[in-house]
PDB file of N, CA, C and O in Angstrom:
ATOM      1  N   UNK A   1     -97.533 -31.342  26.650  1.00  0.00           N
ATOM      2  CA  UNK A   1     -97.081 -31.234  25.287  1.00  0.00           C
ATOM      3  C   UNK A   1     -98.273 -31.222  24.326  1.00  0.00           C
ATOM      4  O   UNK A   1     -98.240 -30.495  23.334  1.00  0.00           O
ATOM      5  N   UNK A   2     -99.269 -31.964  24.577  1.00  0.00           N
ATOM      6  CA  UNK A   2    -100.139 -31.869  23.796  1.00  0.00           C
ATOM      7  C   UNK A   2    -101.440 -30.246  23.968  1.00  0.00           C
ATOM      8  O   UNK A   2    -102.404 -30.086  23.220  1.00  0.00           O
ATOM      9  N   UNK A   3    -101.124 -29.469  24.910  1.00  0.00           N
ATOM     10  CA  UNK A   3    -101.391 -28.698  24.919  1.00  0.00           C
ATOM     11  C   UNK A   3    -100.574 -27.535  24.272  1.00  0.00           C
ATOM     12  O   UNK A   3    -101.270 -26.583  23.920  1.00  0.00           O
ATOM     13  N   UNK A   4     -99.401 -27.442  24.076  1.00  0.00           N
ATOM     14  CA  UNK A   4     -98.791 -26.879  23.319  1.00  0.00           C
ATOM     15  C   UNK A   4     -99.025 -27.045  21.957  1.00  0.00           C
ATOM     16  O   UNK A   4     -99.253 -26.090  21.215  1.00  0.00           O
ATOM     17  N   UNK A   5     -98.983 -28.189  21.591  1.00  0.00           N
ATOM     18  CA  UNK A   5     -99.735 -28.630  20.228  1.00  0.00           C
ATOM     19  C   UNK A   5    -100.479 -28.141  19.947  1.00  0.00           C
ATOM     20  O   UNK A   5    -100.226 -27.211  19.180  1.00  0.00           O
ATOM     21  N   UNK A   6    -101.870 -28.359  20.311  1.00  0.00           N
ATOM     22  CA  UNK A   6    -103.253 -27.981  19.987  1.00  0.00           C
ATOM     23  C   UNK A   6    -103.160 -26.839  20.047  1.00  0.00           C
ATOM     24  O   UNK A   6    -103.356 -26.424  18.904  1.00  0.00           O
ATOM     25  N   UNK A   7    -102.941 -25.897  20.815  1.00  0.00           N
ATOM     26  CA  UNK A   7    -102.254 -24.430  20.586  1.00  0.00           C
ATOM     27  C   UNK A   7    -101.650 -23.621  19.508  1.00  0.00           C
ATOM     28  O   UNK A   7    -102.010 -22.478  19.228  1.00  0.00           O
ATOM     29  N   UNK A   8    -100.697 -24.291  18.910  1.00  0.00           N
ATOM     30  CA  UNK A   8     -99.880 -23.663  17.979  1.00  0.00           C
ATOM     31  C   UNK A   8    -100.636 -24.132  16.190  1.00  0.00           C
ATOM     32  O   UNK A   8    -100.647 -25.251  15.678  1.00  0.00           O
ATOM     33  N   UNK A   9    -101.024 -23.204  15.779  1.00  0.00           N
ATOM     34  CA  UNK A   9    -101.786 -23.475  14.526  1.00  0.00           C
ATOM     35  C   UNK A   9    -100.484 -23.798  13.214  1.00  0.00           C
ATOM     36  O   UNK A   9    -100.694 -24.174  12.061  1.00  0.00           O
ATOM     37  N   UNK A  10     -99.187 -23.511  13.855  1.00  0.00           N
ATOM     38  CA  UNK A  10     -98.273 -24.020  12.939  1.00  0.00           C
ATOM     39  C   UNK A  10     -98.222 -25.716  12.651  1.00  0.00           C
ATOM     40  O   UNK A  10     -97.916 -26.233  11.576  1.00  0.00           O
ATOM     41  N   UNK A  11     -98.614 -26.446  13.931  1.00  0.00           N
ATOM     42  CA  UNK A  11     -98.423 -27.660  13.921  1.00  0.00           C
ATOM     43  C   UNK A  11     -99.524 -28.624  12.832  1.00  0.00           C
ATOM     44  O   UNK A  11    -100.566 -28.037  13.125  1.00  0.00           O
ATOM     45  N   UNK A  12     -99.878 -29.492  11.989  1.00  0.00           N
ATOM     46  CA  UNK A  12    -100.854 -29.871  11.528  1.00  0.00           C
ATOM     47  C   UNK A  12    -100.818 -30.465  12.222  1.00  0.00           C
ATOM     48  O   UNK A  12     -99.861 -30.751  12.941  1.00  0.00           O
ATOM     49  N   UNK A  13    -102.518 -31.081  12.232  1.00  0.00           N
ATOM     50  CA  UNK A  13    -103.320 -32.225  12.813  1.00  0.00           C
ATOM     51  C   UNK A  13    -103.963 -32.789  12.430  1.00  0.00           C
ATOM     52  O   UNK A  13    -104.965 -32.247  11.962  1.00  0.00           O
ATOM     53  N   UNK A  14    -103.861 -33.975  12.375  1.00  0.00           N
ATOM     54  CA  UNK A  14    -104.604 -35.630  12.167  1.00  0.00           C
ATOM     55  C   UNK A  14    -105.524 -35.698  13.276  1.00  0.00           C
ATOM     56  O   UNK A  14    -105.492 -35.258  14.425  1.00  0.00           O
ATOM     57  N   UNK A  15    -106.683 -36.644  12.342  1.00  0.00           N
ATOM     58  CA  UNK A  15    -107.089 -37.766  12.810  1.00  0.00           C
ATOM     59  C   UNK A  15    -106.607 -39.248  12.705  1.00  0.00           C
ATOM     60  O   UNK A  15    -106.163 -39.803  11.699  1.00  0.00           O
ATOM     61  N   UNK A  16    -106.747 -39.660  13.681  1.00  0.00           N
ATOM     62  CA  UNK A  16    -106.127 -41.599  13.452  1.00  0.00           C
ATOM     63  C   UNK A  16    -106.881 -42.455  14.360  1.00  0.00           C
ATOM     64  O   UNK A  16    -106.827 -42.894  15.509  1.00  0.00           O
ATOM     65  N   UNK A  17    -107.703 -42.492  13.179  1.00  0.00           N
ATOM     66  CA  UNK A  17    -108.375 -43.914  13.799  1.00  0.00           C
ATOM     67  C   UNK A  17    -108.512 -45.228  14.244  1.00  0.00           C
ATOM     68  O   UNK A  17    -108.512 -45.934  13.235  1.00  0.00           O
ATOM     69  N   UNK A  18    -108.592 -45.693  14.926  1.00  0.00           N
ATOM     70  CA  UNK A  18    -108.179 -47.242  15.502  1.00  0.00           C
ATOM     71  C   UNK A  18    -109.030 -48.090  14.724  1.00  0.00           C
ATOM     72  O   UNK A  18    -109.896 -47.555  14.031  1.00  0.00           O
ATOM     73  N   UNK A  19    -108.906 -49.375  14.739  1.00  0.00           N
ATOM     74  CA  UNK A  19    -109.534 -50.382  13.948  1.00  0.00           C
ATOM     75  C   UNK A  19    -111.104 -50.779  14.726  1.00  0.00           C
ATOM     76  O   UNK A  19    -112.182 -51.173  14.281  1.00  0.00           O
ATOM     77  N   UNK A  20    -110.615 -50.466  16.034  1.00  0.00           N
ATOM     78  CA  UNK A  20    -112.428 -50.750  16.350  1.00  0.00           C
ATOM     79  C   UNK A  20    -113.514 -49.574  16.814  1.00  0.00           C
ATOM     80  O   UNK A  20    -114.501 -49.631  17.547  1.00  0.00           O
ATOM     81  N   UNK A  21    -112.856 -48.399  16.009  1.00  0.00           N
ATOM     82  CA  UNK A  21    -113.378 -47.418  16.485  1.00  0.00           C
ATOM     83  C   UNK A  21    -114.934 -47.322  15.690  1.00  0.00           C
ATOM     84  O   UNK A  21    -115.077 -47.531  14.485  1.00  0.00           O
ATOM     85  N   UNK A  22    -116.000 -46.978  16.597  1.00  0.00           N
ATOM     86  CA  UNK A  22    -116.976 -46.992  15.915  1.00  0.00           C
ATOM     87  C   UNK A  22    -117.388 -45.824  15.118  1.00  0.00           C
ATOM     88  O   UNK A  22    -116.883 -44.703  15.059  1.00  0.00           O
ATOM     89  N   UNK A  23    -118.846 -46.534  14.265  1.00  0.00           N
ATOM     90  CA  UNK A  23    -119.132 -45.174  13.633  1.00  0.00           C
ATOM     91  C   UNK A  23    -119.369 -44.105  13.742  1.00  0.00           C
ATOM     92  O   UNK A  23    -119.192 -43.340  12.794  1.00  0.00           O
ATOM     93  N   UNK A  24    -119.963 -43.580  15.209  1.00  0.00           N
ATOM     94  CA  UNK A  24    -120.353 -42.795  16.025  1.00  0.00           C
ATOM     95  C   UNK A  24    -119.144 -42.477  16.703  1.00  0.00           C
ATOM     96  O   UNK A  24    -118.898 -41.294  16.470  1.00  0.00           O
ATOM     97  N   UNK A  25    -118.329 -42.952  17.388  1.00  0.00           N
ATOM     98  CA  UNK A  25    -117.105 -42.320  17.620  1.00  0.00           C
ATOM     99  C   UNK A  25    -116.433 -41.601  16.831  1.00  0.00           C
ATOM    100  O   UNK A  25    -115.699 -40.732  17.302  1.00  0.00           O
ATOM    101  N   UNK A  26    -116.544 -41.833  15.231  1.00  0.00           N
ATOM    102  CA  UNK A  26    -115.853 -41.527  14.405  1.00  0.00           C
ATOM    103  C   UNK A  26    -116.342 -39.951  13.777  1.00  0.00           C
ATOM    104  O   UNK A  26    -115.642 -38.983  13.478  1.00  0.00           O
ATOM    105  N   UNK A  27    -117.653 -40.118  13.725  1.00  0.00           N
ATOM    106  CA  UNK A  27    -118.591 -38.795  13.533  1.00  0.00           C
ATOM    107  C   UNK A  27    -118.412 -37.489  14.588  1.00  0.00           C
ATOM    108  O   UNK A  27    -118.268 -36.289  14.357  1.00  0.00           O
ATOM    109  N   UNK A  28    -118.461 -38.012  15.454  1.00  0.00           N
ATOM    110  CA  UNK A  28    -118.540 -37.478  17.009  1.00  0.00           C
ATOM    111  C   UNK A  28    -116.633 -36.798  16.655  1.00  0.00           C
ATOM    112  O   UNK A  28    -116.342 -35.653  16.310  1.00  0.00           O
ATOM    113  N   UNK A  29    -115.887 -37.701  16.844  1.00  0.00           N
ATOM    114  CA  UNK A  29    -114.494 -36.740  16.695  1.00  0.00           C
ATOM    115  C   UNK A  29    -114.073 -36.164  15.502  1.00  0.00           C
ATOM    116  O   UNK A  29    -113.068 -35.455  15.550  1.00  0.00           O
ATOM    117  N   UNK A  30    -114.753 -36.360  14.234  1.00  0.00           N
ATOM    118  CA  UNK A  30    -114.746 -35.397  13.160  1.00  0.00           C
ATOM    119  C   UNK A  30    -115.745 -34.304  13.290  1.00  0.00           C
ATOM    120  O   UNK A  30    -115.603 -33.427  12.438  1.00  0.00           O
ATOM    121  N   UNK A  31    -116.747 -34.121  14.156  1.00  0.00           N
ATOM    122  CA  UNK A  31    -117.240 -32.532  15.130  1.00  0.00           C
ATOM    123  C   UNK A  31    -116.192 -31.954  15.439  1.00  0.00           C
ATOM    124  O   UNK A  31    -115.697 -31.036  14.785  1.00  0.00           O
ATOM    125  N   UNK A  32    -115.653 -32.513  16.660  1.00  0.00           N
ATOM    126  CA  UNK A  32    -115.229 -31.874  17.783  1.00  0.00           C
ATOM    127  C   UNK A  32    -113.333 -31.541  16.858  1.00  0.00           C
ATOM    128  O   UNK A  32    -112.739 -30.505  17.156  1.00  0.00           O
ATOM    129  N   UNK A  33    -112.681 -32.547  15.831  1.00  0.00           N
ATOM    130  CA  UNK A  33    -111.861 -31.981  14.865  1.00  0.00           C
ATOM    131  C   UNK A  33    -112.063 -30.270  14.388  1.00  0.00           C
ATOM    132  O   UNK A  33    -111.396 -29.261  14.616  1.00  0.00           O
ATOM    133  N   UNK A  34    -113.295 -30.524  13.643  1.00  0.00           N
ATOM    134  CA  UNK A  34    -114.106 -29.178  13.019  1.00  0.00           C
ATOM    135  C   UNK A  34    -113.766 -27.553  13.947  1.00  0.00           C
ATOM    136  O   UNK A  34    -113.294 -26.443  13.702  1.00  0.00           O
ATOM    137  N   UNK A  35    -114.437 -28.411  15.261  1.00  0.00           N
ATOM    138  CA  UNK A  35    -114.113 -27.416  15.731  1.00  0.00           C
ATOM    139  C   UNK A  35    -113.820 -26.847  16.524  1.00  0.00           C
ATOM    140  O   UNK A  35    -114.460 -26.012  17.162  1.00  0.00           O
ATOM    141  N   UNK A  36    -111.966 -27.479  16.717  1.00  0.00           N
ATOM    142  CA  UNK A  36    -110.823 -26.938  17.023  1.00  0.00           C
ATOM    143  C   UNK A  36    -110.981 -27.543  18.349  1.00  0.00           C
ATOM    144  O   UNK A  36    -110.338 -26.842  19.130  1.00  0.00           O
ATOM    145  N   UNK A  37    -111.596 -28.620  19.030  1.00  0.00           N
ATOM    146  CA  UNK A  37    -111.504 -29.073  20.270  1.00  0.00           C
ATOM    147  C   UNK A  37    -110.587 -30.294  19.995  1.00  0.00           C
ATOM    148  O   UNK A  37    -111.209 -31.255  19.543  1.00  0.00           O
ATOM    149  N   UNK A  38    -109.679 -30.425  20.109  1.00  0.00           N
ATOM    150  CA  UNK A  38    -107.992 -30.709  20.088  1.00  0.00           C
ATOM    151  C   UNK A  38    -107.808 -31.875  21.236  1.00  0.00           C
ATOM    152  O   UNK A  38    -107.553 -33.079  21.199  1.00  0.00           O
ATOM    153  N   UNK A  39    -108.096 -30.806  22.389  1.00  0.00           N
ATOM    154  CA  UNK A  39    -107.830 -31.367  24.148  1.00  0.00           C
ATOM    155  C   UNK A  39    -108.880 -32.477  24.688  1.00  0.00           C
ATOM    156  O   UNK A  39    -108.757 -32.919  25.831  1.00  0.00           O
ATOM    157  N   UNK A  40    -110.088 -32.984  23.686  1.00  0.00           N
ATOM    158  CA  UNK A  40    -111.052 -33.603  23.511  1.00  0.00           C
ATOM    159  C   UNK A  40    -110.867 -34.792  22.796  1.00  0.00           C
ATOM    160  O   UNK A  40    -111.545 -35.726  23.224  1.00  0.00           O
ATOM    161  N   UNK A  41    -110.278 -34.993  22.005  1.00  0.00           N
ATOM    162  CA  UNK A  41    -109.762 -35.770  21.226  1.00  0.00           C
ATOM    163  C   UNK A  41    -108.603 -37.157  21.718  1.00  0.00           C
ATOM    164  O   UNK A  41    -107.430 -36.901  21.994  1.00  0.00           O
ATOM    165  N   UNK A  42    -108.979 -38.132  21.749  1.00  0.00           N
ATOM    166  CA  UNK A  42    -108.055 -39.330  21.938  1.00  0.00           C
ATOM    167  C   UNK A  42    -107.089 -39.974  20.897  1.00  0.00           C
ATOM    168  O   UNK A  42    -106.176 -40.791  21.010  1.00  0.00           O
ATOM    169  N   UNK A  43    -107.826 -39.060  19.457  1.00  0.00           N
ATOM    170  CA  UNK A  43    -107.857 -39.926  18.262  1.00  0.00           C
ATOM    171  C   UNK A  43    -106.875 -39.212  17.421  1.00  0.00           C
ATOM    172  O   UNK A  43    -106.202 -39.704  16.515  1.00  0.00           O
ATOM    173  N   UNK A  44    -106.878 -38.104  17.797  1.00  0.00           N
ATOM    174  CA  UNK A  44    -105.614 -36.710  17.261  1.00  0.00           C
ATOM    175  C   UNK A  44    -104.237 -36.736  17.421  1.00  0.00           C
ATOM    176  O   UNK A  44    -103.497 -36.627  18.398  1.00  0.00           O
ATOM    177  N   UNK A  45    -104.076 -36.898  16.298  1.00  0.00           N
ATOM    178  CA  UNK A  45    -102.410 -37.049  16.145  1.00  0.00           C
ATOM    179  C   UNK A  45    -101.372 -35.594  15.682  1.00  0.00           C
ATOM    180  O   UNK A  45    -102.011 -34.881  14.908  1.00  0.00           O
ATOM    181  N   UNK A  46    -100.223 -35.136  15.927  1.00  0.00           N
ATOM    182  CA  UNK A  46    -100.028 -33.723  15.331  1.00  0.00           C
ATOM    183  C   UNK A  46     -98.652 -34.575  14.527  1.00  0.00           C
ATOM    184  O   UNK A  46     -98.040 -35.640  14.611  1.00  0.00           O
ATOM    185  N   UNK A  47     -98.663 -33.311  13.724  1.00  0.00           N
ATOM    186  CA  UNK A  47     -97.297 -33.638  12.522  1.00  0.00           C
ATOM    187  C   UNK A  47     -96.565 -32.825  13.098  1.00  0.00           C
ATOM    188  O   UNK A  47     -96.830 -31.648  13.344  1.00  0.00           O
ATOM    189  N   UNK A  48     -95.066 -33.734  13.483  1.00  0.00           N
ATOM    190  CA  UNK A  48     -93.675 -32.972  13.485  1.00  0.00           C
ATOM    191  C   UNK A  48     -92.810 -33.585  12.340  1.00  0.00           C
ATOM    192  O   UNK A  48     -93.089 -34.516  11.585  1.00  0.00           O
ATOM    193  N   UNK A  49     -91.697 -32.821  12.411  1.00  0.00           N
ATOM    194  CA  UNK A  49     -90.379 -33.000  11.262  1.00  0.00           C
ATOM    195  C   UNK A  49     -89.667 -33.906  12.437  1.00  0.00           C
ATOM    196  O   UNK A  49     -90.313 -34.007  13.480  1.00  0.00           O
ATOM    197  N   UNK A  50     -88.400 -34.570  12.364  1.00  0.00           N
ATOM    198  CA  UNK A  50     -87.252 -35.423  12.651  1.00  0.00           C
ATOM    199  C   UNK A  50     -85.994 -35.001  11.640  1.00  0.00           C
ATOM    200  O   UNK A  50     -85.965 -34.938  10.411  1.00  0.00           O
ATOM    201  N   UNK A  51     -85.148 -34.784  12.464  1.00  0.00           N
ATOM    202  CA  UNK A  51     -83.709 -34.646  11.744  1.00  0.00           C
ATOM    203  C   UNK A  51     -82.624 -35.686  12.786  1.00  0.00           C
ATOM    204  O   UNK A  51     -82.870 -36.169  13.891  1.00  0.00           O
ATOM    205  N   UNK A  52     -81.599 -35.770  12.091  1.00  0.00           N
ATOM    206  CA  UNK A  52     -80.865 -36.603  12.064  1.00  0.00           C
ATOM    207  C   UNK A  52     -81.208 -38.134  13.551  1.00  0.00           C
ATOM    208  O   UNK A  52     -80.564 -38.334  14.581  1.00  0.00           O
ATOM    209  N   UNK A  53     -82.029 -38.641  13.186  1.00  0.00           N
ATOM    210  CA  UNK A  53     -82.379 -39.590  13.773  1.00  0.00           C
ATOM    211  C   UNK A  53     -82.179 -40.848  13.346  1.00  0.00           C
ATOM    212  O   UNK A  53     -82.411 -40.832  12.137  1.00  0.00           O
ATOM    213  N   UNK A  54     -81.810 -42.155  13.758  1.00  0.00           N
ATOM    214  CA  UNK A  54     -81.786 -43.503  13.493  1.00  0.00           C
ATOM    215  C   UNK A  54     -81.764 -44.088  14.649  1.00  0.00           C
ATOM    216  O   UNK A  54     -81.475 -43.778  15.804  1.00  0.00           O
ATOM    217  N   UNK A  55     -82.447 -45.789  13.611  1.00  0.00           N
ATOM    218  CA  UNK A  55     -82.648 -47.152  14.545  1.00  0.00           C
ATOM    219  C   UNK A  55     -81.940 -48.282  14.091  1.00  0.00           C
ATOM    220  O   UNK A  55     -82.110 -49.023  13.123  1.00  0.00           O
ATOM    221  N   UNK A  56     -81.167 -48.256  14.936  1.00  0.00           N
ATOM    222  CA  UNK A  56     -80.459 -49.527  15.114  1.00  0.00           C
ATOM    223  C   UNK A  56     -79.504 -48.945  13.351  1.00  0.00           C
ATOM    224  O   UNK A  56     -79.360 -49.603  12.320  1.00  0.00           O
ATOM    225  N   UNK A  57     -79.050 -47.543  13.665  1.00  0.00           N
ATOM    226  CA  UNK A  57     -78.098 -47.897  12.380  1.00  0.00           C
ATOM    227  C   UNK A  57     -79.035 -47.534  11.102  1.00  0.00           C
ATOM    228  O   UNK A  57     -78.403 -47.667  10.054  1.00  0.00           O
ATOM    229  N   UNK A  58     -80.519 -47.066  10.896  1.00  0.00           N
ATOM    230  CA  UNK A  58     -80.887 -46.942  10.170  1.00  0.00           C
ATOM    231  C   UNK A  58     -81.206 -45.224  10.198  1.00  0.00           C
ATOM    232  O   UNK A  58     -81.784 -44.716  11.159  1.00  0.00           O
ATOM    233  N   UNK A  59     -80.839 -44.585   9.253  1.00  0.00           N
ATOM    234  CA  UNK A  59     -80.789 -43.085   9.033  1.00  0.00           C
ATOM    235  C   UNK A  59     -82.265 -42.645   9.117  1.00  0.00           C
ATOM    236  O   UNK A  59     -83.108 -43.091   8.339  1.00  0.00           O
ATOM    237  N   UNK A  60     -82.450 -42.060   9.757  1.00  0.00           N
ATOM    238  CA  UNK A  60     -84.168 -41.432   9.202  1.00  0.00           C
ATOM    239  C   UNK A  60     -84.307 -40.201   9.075  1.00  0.00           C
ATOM    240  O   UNK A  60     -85.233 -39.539   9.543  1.00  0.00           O
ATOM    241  N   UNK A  61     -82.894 -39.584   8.078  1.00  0.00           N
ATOM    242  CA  UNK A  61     -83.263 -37.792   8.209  1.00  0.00           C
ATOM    243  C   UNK A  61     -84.433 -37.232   7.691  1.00  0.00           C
ATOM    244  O   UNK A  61     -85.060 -37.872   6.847  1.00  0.00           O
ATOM    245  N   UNK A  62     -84.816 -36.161   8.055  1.00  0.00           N
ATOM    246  CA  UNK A  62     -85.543 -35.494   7.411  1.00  0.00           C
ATOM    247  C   UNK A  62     -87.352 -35.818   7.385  1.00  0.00           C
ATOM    248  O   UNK A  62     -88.146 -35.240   6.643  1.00  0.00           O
ATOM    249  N   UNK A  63     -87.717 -36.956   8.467  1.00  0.00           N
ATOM    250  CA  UNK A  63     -88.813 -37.119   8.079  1.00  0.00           C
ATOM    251  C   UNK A  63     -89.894 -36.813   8.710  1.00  0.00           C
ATOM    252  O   UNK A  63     -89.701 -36.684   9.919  1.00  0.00           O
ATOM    253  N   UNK A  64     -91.000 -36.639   8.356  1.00  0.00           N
ATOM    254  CA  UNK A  64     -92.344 -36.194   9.101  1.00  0.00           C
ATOM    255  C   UNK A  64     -92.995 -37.308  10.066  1.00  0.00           C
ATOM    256  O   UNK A  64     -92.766 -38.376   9.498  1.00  0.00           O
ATOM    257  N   UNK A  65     -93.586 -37.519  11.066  1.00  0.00           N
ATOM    258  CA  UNK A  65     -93.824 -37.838  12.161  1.00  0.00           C
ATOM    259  C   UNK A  65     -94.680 -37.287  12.694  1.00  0.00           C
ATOM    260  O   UNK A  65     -94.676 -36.110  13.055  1.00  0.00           O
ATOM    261  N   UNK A  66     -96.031 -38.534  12.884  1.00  0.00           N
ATOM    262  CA  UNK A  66     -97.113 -37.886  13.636  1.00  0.00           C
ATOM    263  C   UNK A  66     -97.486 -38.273  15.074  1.00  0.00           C
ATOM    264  O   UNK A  66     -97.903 -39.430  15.115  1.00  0.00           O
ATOM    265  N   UNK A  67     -97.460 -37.606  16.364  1.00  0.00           N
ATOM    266  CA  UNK A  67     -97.222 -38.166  17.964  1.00  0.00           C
ATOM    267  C   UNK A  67     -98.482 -38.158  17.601  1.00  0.00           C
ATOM    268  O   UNK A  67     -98.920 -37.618  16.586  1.00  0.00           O
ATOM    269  N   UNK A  68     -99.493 -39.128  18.926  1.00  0.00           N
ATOM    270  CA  UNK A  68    -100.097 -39.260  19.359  1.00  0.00           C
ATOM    271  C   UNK A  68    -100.027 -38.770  21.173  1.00  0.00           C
ATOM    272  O   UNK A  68     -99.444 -39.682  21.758  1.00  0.00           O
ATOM    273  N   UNK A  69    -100.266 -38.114  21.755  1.00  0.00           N
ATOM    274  CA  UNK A  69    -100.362 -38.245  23.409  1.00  0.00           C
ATOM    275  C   UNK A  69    -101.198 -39.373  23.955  1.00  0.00           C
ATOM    276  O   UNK A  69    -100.549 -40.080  24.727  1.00  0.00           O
ATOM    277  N   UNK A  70    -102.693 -39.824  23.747  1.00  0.00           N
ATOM    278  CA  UNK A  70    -103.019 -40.571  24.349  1.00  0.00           C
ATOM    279  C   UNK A  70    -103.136 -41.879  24.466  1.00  0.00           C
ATOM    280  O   UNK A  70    -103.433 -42.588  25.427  1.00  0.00           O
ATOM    281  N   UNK A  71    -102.678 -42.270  22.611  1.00  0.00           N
ATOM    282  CA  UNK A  71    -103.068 -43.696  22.493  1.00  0.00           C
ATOM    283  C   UNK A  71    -101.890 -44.562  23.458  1.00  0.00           C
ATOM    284  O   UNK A  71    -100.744 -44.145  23.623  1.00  0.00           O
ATOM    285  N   UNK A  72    -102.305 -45.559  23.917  1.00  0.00           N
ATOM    286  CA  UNK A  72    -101.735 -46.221  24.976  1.00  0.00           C
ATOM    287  C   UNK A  72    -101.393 -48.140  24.406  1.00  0.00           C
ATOM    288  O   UNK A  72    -102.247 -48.837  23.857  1.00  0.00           O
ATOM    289  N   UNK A  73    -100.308 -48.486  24.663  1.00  0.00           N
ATOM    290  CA  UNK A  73    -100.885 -50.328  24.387  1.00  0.00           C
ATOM    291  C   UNK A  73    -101.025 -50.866  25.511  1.00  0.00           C
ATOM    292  O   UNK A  73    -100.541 -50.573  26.604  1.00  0.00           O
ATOM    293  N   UNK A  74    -101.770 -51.741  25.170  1.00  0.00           N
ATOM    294  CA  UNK A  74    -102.752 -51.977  26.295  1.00  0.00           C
ATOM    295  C   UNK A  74    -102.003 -53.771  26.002  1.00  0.00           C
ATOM    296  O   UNK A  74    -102.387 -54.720  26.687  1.00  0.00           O
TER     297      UNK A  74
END
């Protein structure tokens, strides 16, 4: 899926940075952002839409939503 992503230039893409990400990590994936290395990226998030979705009873039409593929909890 995340190759489909990075693929389709319709989709936008984020960066999202973690709290202990360093400065050099941070430089280093705003390069490889630049330019267009996607499949490189741990830190890349893409924007989708959501329609008629809810939690626990709570409506969430209509809203934007950004996946991550790799971030993991650890």
């Amino acid at each position: 899926m995340k190759q489909k992503d990075a693929a389709d230039d319709a989709i936008r893409k984020y960066i999202s940075f973690g709290v202990n990400d360093s400065k050099a990590k941070r430089l280093s994936d705003r390069s490889k952002f630049r330019q267009k290395r996607y499949m490189d990226l741990s830190s890349i998030t893409f924007g989708h839409s959501i329609t008629e979705f809810n939690i626990n009873g709570y409506d969430m039409d209509n809203q934007m939503v950004r996946i991550s593929y790799d971030r993991r909890i650890k």
